[in-house]
VOTIBA-529984 format. One record per residue (C-alpha): residue number from 0; residue in three letters; x, y, z. Coordinates in nm, 2 decimals, padded with zeros to 4 digits. Layout:
// VOTIBA-529984
+------+--------+--------+--------+--------+
: ropa : drenba :      X :      Y :      Z :
+------+--------+--------+--------+--------+
:  NUM :    ALA :      X :      Y :      Z :
...
+------+--------+--------+--------+--------+
This chain:
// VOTIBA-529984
+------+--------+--------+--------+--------+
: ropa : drenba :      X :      Y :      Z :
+------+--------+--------+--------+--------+
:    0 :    UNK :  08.67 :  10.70 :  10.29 :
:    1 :    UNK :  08.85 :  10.77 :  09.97 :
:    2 :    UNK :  08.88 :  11.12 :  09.83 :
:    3 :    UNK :  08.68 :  11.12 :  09.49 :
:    4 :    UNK :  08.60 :  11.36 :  09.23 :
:    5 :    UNK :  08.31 :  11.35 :  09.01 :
:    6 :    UNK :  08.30 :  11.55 :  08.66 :
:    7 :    UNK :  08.11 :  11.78 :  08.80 :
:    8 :    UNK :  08.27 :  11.87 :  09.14 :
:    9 :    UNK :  08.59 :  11.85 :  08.95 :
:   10 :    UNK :  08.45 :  12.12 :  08.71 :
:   11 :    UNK :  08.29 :  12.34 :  09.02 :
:   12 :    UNK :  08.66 :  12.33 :  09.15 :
:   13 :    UNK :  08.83 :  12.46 :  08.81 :
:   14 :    UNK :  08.59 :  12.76 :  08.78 :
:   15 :    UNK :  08.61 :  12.84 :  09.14 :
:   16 :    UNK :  08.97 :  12.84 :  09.06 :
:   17 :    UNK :  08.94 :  13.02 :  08.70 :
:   18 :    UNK :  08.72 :  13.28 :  08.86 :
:   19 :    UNK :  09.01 :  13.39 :  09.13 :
:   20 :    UNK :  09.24 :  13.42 :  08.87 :
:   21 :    UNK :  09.04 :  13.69 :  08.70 :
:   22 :    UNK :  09.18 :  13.92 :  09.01 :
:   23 :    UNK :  09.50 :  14.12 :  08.96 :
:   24 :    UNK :  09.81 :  13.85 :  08.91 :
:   25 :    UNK :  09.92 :  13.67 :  09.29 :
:   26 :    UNK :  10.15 :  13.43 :  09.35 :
:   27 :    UNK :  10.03 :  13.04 :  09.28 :
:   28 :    UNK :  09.82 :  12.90 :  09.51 :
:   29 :    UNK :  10.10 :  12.63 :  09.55 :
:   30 :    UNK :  10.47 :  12.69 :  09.48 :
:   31 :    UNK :  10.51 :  12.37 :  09.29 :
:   32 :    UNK :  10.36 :  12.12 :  09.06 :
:   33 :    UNK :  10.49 :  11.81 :  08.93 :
:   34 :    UNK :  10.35 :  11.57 :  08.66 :
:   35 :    UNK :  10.40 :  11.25 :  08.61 :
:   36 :    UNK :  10.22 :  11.01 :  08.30 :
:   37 :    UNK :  10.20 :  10.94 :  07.93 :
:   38 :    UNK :  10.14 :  11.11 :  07.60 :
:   39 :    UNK :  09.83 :  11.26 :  07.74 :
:   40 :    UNK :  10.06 :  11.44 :  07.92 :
:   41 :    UNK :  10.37 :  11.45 :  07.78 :
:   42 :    UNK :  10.52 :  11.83 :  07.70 :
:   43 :    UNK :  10.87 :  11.70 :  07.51 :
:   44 :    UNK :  11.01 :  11.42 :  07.69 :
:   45 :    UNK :  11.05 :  11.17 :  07.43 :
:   46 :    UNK :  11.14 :  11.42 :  07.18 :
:   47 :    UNK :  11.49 :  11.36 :  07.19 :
:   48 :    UNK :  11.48 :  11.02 :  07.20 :
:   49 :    UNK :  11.49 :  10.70 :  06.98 :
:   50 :    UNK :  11.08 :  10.63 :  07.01 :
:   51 :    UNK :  10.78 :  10.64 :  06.78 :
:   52 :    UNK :  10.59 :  10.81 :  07.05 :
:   53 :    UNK :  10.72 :  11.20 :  06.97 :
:   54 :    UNK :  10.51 :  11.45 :  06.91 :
:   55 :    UNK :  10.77 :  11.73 :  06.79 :
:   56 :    UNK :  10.62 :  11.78 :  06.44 :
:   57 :    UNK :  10.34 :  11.92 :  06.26 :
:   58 :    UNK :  10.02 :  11.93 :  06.29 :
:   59 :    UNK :  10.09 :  11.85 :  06.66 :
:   60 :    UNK :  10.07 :  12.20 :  06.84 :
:   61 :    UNK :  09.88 :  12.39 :  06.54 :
:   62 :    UNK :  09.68 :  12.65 :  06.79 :
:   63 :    UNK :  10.02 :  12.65 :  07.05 :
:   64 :    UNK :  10.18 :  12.98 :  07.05 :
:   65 :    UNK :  10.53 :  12.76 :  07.07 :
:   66 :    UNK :  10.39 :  12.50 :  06.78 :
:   67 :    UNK :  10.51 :  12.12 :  06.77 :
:   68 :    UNK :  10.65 :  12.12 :  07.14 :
:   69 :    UNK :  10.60 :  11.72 :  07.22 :
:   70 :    UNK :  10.28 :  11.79 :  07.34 :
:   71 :    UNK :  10.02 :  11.51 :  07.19 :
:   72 :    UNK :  09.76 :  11.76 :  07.12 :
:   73 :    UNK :  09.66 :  12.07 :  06.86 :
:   74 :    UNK :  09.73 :  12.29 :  07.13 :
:   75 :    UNK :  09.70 :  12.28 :  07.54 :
:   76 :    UNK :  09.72 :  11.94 :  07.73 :
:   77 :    UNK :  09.53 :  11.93 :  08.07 :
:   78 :    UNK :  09.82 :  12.00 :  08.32 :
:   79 :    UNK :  09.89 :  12.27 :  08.10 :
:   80 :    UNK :  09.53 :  12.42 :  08.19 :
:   81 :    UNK :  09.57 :  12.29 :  08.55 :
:   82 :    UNK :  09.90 :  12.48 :  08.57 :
:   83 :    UNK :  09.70 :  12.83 :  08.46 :
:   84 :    UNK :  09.42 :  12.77 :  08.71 :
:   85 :    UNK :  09.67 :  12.69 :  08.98 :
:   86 :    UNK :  09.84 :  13.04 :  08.93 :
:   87 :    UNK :  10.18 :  12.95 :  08.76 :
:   88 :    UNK :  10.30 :  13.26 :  08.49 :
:   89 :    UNK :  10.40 :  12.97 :  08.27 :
:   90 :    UNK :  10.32 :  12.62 :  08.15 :
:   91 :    UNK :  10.53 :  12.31 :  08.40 :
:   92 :    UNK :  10.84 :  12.26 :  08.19 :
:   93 :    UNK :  10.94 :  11.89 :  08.04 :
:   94 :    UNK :  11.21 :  11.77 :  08.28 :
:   95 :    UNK :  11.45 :  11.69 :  07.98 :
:   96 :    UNK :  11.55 :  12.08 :  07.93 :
:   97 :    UNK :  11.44 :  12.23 :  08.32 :
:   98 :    UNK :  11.71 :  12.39 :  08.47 :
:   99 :    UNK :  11.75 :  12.39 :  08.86 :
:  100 :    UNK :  11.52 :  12.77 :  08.88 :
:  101 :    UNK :  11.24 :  12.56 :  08.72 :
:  102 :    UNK :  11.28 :  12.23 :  08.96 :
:  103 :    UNK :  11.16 :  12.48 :  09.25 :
:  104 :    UNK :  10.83 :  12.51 :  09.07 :
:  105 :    UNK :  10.81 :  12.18 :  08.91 :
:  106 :    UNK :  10.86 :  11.96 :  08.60 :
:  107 :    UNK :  10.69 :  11.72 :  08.38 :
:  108 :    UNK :  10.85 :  11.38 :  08.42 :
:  109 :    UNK :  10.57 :  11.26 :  08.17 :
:  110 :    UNK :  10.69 :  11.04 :  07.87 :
:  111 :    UNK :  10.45 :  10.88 :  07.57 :
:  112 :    UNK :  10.40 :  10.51 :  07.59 :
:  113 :    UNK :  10.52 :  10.45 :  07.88 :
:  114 :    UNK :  10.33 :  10.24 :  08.14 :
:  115 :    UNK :  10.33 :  10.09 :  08.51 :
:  116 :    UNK :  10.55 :  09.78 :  08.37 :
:  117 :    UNK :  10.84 :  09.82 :  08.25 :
:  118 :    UNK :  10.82 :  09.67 :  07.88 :
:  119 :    UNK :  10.50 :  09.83 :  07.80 :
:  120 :    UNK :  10.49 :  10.02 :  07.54 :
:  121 :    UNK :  10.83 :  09.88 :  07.38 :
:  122 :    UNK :  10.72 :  09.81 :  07.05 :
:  123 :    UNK :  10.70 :  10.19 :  07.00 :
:  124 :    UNK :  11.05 :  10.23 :  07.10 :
:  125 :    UNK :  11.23 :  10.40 :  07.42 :
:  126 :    UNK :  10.97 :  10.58 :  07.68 :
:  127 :    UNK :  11.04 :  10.66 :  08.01 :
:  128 :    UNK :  10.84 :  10.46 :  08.27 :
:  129 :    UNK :  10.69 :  10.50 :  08.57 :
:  130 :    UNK :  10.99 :  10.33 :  08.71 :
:  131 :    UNK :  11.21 :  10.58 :  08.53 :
:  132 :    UNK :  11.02 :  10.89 :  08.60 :
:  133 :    UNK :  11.06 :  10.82 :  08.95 :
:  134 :    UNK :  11.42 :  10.76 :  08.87 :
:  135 :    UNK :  11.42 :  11.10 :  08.74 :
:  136 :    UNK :  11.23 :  11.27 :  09.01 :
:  137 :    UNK :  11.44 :  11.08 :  09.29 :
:  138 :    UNK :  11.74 :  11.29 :  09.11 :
:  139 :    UNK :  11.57 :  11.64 :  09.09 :
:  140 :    UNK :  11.47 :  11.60 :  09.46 :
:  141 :    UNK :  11.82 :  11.59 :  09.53 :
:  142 :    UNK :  11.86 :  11.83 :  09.31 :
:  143 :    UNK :  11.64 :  12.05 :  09.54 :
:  144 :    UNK :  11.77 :  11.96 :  09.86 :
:  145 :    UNK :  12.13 :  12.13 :  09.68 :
:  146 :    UNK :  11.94 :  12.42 :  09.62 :
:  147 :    UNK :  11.78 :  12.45 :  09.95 :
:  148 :    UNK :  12.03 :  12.38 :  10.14 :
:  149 :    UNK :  11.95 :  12.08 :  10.32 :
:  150 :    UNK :  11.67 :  11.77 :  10.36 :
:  151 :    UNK :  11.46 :  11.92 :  10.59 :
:  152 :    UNK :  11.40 :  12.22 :  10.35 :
:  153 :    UNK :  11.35 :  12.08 :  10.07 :
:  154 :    UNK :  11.10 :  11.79 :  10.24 :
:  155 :    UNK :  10.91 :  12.08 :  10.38 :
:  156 :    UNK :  10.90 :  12.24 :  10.00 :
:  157 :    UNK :  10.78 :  11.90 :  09.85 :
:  158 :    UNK :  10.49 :  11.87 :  10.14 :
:  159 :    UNK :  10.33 :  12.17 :  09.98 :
:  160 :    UNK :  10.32 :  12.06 :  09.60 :
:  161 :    UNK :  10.07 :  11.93 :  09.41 :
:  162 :    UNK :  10.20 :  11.62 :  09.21 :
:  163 :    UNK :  09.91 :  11.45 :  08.93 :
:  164 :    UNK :  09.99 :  11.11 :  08.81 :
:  165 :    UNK :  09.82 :  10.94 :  08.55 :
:  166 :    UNK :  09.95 :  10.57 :  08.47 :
:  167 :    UNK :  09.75 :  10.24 :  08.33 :
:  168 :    UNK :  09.64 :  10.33 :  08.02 :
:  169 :    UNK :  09.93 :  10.20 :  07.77 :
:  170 :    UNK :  09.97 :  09.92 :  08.01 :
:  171 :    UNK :  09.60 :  09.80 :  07.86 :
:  172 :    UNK :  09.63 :  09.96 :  07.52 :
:  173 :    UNK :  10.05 :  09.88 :  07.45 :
:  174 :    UNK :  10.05 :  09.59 :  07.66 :
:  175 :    UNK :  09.80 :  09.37 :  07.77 :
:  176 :    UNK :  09.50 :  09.43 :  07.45 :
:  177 :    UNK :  09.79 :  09.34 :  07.26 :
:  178 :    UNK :  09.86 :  08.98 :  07.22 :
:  179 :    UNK :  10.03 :  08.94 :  06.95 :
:  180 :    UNK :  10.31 :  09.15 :  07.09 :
:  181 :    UNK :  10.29 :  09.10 :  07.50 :
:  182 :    UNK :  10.18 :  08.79 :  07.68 :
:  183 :    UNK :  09.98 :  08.94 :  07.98 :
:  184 :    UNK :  09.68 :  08.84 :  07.80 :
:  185 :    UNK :  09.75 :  08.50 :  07.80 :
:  186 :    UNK :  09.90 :  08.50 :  08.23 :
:  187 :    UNK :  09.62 :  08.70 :  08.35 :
:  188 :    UNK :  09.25 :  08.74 :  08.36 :
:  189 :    UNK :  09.14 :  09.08 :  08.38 :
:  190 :    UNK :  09.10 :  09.09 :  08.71 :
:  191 :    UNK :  09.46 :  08.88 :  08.81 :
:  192 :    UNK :  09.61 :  09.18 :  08.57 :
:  193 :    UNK :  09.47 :  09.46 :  08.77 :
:  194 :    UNK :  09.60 :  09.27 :  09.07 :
:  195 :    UNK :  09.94 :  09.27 :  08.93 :
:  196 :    UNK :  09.94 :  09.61 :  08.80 :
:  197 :    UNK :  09.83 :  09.78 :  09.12 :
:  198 :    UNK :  10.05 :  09.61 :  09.37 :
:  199 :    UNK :  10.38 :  09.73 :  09.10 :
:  200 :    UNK :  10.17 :  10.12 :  09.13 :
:  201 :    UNK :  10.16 :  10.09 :  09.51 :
:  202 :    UNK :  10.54 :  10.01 :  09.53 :
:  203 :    UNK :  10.61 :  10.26 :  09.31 :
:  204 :    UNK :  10.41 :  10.53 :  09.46 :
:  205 :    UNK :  10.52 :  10.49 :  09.79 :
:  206 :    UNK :  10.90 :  10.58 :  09.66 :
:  207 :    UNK :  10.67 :  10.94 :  09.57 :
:  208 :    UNK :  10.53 :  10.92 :  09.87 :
:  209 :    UNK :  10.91 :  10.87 :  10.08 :
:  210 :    UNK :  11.00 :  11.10 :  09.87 :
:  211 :    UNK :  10.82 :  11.42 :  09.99 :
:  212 :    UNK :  10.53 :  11.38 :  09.77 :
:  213 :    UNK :  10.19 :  11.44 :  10.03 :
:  214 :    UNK :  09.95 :  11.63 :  09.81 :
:  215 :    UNK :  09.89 :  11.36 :  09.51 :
:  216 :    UNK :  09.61 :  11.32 :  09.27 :
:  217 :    UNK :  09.56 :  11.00 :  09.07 :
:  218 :    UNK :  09.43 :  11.02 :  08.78 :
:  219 :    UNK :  09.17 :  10.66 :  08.70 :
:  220 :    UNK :  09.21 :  10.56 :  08.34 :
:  221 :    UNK :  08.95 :  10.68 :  08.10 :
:  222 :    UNK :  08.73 :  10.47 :  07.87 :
:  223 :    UNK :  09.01 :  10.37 :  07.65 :
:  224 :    UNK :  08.77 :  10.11 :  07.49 :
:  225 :    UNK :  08.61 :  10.41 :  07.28 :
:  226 :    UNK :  08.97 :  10.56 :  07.15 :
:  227 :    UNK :  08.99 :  10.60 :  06.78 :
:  228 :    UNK :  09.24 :  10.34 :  06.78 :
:  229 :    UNK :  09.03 :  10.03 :  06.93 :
:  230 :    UNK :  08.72 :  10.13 :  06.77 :
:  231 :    UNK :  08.94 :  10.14 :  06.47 :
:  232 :    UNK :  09.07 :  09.77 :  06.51 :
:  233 :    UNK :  08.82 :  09.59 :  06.76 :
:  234 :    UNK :  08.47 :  09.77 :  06.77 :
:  235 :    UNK :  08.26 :  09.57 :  06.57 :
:  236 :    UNK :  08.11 :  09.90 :  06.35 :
:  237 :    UNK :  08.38 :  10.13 :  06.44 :
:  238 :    UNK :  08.13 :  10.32 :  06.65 :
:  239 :    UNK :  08.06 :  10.10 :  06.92 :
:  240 :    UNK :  08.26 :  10.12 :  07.25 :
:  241 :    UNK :  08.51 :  09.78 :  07.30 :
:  242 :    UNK :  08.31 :  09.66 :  07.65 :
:  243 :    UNK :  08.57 :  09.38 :  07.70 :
:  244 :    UNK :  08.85 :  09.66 :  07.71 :
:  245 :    UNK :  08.64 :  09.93 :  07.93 :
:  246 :    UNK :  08.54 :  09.65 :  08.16 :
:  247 :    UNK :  08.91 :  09.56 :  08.24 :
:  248 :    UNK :  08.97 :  09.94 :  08.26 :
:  249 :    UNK :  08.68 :  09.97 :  08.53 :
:  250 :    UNK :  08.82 :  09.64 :  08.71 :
:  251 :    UNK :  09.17 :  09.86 :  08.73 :
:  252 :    UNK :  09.01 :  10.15 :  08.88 :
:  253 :    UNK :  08.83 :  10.03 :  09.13 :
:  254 :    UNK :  09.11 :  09.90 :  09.24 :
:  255 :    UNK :  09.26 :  10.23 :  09.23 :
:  256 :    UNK :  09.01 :  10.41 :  09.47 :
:  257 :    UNK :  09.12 :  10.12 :  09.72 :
:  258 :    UNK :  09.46 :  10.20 :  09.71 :
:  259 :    UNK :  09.35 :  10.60 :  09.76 :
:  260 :    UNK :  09.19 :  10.48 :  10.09 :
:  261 :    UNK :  09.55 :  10.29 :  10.19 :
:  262 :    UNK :  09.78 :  10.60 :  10.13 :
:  263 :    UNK :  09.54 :  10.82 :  10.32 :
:  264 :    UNK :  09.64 :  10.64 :  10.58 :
:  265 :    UNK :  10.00 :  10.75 :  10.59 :
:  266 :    UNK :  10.10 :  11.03 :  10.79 :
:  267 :    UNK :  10.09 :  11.42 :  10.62 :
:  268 :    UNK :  09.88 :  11.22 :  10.31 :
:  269 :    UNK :  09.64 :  11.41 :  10.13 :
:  270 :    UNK :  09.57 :  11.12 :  09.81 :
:  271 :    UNK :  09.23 :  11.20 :  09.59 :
:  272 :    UNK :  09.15 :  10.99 :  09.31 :
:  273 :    UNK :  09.02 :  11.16 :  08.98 :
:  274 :    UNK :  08.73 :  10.93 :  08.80 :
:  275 :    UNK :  08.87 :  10.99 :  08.46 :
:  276 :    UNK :  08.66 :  10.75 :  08.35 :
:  277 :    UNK :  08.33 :  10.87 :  08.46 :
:  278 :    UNK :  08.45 :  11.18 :  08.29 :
:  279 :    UNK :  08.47 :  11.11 :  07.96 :
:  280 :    UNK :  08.17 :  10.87 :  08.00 :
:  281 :    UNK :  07.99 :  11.20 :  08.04 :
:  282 :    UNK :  08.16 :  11.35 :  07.74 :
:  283 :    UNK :  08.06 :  11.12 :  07.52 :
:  284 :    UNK :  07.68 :  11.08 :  07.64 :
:  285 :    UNK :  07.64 :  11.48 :  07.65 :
:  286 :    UNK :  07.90 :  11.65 :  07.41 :
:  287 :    UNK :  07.66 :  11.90 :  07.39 :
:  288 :    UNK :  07.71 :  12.02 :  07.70 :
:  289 :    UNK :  08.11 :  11.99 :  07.71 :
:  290 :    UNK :  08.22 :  12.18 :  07.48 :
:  291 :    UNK :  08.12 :  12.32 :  07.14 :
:  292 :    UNK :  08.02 :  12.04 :  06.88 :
:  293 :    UNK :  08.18 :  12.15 :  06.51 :
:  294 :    UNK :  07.96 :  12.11 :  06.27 :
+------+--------+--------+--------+--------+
């Protein structure tokens, strides 16, 4: 059976976490942490490179004590949270400055716009895919066996990470919803384009998996139907949710819990698939109990 978490176990688990770290300072509970996705969790990939998708400038990173890093937020992104409650003494670096000290604890491969397919996202300019972060982390993990001193070592260093990859939304919001740019919409139902998308994903996450990734958390795409953006341009009051957009989205997920269930098959495999989804579809029903509402 696949390894699920609900909004609510998923919050039981960070303040079990939070709560241990109120002790006197110990070493993380795992000695590495690598990120892979998009501009939700993007530190400064793309900063230095020809794309529409940075992040580098004002009033990105207003309440960050380092300002406009490249991180698509006012202040902390969620692996930057994750990375606290996990123990680190300092936020997982982007892997476009990490030196080799900072590969033993882990990078951010992460790069805004980028997608499962290749040319998604290529109206905005150059991203690093899925296909290229892996391209990047295939390097760093040979990076690592360098530093370790040989395969065995540095396999036995990977087994003991936690890795978090997030992947699918662009390829609905900078590919597939947009027709007028891409032609997915026009080869593939919804449900033939999930198909598609998750049989590339499974390729490409068995190269993590062959190469030392075990401990991997896959992050379900959210309700990117309700995003300022589409409600912007394709909600018919610009309040209502775009159903034909979340419906594809929760076509592509379910999916995604069936391809949990494959990799947990695999030996040393320890895949759990986060309902993204179902968490913000509880944010946006209760808000009120998330979070303070400004007034």
């Amino acid at each position: 059976m696949e390894r699920r978490v609900s909004p609510w176990l998923l919050l039981v688990v960070l303040l079990v976490a939070a709560a241990s770290g109120r002790n006197a300072r110990a070493d993380p509970q795992v000695p590495c942490y690598f990120v892979f996705g998009d501009s939700l969790v993007d530190n400064g990939n793309n900063n230095d490179i020809a794309s529409l998708a940075r992040a580098n400038y004002p009033p990105y990173g207003i309440d960050f004590p380092g300002g406009a890093t490249g991180r698509f937020s006012n202040g902390l992104t969620t692996v930057d949270a994750i990375s606290r409650l996990l123990g680190f003494d300092d936020y997982i670096p982007a892997y476009a400055g990490a030196n080799n000290d900072q590969l033993l604890s882990g990078v951010n491969f992460a790069s805004a716009a980028a997608g499962i397919r290749d040319e998604t996202g290529q109206q905005l300019g150059q991203r690093i895919s899925f296909g290229g972060q892996l391209q990047n982390y295939q390097a760093a993990v040979q990076q690592l066996v360098s530093i370790l001193g040989d395969e065995d070592s540095a396999a036995d260093h990977l087994s003991q990470c936690i890795f978090t990859v997030g992947m699918g939304s662009n390829d609905y919001l900078n590919n597939y919803f947009m027709p007028t740019v891409y032609s997915t919409s026009r080869q593939y139902t919804p449900e033939q384009y999930a198909d598609v998308l998750v049989s590339q994903y499974t390729q490409q996450l068995r190269i993590l998996y062959n190469n030392g990734a075990r401990k991997v958390a896959l992050m379900g795409v959210g309700q990117v139907g309700c995003s300022p953006n589409e409600l912007a341009q394709q909600s018919s009051d610009g309040v209502t949710c775009v159903a034909r957009i979340n419906g594809a989205i929760e076509i592509f997920n379910r999916k995604l819990v069936e391809l949990v269930d494959q990799f947990n098959t695999l030996p040393g495999a320890h895949f759990t698939y986060i309902n993204a989804y179902g968490i913000f579809q509880d944010i946006i029903r209760s808000p009120g109990a998330n979070g303070k509402i400004w007034s």
